[in-house]
C-alpha positions as CSV (number, residue, x, y, z in Angstrom):
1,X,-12.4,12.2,2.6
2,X,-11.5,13.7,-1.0
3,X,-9.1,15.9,0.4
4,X,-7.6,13.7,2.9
5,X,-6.3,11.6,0.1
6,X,-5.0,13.8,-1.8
7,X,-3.8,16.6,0.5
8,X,-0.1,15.5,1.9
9,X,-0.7,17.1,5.5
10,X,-3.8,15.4,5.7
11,X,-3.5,12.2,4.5
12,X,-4.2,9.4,7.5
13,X,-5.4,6.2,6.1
14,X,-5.0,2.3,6.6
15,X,-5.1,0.1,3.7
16,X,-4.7,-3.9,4.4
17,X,-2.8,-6.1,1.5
18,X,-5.3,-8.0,-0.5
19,X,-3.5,-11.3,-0.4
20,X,-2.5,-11.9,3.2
21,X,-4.1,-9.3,5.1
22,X,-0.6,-7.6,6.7
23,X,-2.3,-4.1,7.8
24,X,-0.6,-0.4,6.9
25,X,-0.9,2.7,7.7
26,X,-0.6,5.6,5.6
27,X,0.7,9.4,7.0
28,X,1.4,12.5,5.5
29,X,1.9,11.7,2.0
30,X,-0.2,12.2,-0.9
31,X,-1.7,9.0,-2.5
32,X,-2.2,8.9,-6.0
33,X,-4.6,6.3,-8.0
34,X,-2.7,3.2,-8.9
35,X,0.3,3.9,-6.4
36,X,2.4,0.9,-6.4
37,X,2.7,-1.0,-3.0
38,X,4.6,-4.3,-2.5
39,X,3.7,-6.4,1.1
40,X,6.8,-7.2,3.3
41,X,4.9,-9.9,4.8
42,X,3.8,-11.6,1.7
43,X,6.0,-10.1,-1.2
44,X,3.0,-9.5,-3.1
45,X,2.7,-6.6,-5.7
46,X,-0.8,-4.6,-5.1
47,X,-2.1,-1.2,-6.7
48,X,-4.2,1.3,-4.7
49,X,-7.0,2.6,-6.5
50,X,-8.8,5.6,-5.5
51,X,-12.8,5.3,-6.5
52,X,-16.0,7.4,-4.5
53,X,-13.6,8.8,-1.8
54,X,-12.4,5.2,-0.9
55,X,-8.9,3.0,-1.1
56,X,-9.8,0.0,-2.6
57,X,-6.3,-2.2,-2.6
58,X,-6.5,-4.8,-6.1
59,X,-3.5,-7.7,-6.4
60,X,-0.9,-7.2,-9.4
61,X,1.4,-10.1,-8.7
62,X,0.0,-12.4,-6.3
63,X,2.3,-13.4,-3.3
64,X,5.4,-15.3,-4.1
65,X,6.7,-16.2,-0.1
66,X,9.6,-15.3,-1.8
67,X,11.9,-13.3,1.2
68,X,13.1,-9.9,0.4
69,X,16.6,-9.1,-0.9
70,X,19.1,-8.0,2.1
71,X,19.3,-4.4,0.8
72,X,15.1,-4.2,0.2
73,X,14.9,-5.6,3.8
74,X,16.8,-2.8,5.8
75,X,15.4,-0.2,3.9
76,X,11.5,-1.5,4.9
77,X,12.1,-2.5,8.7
């Protein structure tokens, strides 16, 4: 699994946001301990953090229900 997360062409993982539960999936990229991720579903701020081979997703602004800009929200649908 050690690889997998930190191999680009390998990576395959799902991590669900902390605060509302929106699932995602995660291919070919390398993830990195305390990558940023914001929830399009929530607008919550959350932090992936890498610990014995697992993802464990941790809240870093909690959901605001605020909806995304226009220009944030073509570029993530």
């Amino acid at each position: 699994m050690a690889r997998r997360l930190y191999d680009a062409t390998e990576t395959h993982v799902f991590v669900t946001c902390p605060e509302c539960g929106q699932k995602y999936a995660i291919f070919s990229v390398m993830v990195q301990d305390d990558e940023e991720m914001a929830c399009t579903s929530c607008n919550s701020l959350f932090r992936l953090r890498i610990s014995n081979n697992k993802i464990e997703p941790y809240v870093v602004t909690p959901a605001t229900g605020a909806p995304l800009g226009p220009a944030e929200g073509r570029r993530r649908q």
